[in-house]
C-alpha positions in Angstrom: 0.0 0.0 0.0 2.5 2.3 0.7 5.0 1.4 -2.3 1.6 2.6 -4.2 1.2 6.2 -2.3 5.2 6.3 -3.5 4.4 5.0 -7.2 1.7 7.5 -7.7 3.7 10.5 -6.4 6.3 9.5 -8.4 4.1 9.7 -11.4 2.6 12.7 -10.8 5.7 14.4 -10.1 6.8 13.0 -13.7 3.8 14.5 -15.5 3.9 18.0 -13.7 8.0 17.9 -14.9 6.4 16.8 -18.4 4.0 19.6 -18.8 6.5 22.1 -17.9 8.8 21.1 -20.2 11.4 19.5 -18.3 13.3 16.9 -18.4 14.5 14.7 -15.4 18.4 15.3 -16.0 18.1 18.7 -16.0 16.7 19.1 -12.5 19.3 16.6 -11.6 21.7 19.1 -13.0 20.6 21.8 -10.9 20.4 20.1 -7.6 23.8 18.6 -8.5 25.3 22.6 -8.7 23.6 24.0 -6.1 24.4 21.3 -3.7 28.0 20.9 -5.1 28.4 25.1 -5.7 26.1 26.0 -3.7 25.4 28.7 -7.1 22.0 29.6 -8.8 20.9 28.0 -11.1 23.2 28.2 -14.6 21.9 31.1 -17.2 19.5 29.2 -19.4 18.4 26.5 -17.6 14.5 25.2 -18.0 13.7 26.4 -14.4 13.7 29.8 -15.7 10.5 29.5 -16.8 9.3 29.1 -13.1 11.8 32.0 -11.8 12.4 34.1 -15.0 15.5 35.9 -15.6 15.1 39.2 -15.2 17.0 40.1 -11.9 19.5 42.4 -13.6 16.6 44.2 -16.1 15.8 48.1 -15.0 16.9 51.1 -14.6 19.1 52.9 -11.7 18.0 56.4 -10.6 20.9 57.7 -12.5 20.0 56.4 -15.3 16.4 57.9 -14.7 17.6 61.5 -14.3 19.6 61.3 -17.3 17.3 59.6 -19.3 14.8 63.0 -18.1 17.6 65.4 -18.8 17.9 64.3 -22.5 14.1 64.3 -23.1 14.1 68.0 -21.6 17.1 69.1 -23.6 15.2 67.4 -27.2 11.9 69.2 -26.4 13.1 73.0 -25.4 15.0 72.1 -28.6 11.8 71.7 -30.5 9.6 73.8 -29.0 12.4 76.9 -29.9 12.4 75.7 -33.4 8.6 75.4 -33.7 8.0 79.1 -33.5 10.2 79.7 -36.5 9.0 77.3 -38.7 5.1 78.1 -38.1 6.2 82.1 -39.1 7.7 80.5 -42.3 4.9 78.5 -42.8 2.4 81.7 -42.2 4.4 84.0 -44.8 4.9 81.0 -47.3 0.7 80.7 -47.3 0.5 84.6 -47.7 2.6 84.5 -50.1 0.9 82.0 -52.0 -2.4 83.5 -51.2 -1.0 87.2 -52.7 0.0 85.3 -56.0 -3.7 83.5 -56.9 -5.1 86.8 -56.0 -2.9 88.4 -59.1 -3.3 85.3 -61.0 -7.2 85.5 -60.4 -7.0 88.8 -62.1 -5.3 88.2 -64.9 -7.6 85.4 -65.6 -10.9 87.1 -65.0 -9.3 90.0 -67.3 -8.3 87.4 -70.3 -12.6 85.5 -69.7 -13.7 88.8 -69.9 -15.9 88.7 -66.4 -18.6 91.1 -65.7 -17.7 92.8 -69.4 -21.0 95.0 -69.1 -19.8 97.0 -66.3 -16.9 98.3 -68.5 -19.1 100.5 -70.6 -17.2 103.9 -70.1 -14.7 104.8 -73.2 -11.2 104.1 -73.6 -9.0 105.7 -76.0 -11.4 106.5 -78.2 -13.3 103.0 -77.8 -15.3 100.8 -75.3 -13.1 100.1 -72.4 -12.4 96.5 -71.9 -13.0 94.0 -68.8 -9.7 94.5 -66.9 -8.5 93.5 -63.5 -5.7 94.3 -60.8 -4.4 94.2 -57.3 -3.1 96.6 -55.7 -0.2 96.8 -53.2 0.8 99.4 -50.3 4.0 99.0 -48.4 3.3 102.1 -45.7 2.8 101.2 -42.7 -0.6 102.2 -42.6 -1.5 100.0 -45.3 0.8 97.3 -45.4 -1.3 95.1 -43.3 -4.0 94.4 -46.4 -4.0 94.4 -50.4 -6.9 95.2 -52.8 -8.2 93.3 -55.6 -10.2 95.6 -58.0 -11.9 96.2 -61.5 -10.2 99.0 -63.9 -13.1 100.4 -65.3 -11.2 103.3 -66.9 -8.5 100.7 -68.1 -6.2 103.2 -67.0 -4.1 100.8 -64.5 -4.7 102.6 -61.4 -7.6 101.8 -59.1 -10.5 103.7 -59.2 -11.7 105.2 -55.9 -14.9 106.2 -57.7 -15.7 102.1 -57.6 -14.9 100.9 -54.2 -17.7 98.9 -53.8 -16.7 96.6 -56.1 -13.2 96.3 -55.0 -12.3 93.5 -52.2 -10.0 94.4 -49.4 -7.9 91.6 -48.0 -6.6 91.8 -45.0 -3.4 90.0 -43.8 -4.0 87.7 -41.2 -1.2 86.9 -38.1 1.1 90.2 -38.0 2.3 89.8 -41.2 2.8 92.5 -43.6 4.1 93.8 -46.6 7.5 95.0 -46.1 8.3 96.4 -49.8 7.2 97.1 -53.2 10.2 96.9 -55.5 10.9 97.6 -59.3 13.2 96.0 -61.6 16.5 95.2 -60.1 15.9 97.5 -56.9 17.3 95.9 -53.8 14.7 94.5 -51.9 16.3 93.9 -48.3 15.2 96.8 -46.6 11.8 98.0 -46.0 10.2 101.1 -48.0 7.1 102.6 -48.1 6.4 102.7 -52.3 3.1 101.3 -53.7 1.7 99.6 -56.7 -1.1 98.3 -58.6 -0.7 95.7 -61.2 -3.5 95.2 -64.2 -4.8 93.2 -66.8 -6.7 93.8 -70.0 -8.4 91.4 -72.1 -7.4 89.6 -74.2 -3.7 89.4 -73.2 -1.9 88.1 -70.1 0.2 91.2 -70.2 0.5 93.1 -66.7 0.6 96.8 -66.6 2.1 98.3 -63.6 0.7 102.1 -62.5 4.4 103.5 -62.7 4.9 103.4 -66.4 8.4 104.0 -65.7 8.6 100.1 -64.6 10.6 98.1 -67.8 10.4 94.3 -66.4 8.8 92.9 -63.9 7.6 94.4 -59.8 8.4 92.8 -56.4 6.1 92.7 -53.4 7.8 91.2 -50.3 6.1 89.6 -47.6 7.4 89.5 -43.8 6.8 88.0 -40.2 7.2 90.3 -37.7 8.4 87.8 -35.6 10.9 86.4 -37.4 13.3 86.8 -40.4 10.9 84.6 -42.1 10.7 86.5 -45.6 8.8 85.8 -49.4 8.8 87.7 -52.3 6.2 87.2 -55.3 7.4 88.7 -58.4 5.2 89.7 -61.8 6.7 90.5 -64.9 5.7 92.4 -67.6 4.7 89.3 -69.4 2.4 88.1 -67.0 4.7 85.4 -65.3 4.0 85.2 -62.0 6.7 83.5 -59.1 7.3 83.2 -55.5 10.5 82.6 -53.3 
């Protein structure tokens, strides 16, 4: 009877070391160097699946600080940075935004929109349907731009038609920091002023200075940075922005 309590404890020990994984030499292995060494089990033995092997994983509270330390130093770092590159970002739009407007006019000019409002005379004929922007670098009026119908095709705008004209204002602080002509230097800011035109049927821009040979410059600016674009409109109608 009792050989039989022994039997069946052997045999269940033998299945629990089966379903484990184990094998019988192994945990003779182990209780062989621990009793002989009086050691740990050896690094990759089966009994770490029952006591796993992570003992020497995690950090020290050096490591913690310093691990902190470069996290702060990468996010001032990025949060400096992000302040410039959002002012780029604004004037690049702006920019953009400045060039469809002039490109909006030269196209309405060239479909001839809203042709029966231009019914004054023109040099002797009917004026044609023609279309501008114009710019102002002051300080008083650097903050907006004005898109507008040339009635008189004379390529100014026409204060007598305001209420067709649309006023765009410049959103964040940004603003028009100078009108430039030709090869003028563009660097510094200046307070000069501009209106650009077209008249069907040609993509031709006329400037309002008829003293202007090849091609205007508006520049853009953040006031917060040096963040800077300039659109530039030839004489031929090309239109560009850097």
């Amino acid at each position: 009877m009792q050989m039989t309590r022994i039997t069946m404890r052997i045999l269940r020990i033998k299945n629990f070391i089966k379903d484990k994984g184990l094998r019988i030499k192994d945990l003779f292995r182990y209780f062989v160097d621990s009793a002989v060494r009086g050691s740990e089990e050896p690094s990759g033995s089966r009994r770490d699946k029952f006591v796993g092997s992570d003992r020497n994983q995690g950090f020290t509270f050096i490591e913690l600080i310093m691990v902190i330390v470069i996290f702060s130093i990468f996010s001032g770092v990025v949060t400096f940075n992000f302040g410039d590159f959002s002012d780029s970002i604004s004037v690049q739009n702006l920019a953009q935004q400045i060039a469809l407007e002039i490109k909006q006019a030269q196209s309405d000019a060239i479909m001839g929109k809203d042709a029966s409002v231009f019914t004054g005379t023109c040099d002797t004929m009917s004026c044609r349907p023609s279309y501008g922007v114009s710019f102002n670098a002051s300080p008083s009026q650097n903050k907006q731009f004005i898109y507008f119908q040339d009635l008189n095709n004379n390529n100014i705008i026409d204060d007598d038609n305001l209420s067709a004209n649309q006023l765009v204002v410049i959103p964040r602080e940004n603003y028009i920091s100078a009108v430039c002509f030709d090869g003028e230097d563009c660097s510094s800011n200046n307070s000069k002023s501009v209106d650009i035109t077209f008249i069907r049927p040609f993509p031709n821009a006329h400037f309002s200075d008829s003293g202007i040979l090849n091609n205007v410059k508006i520049v853009v600016k953040s006031p917060r940075s040096d963040a800077t674009r300039t659109i530039t409109v030839t004489s031929l109608g090309q239109i560009s922005v850097k």
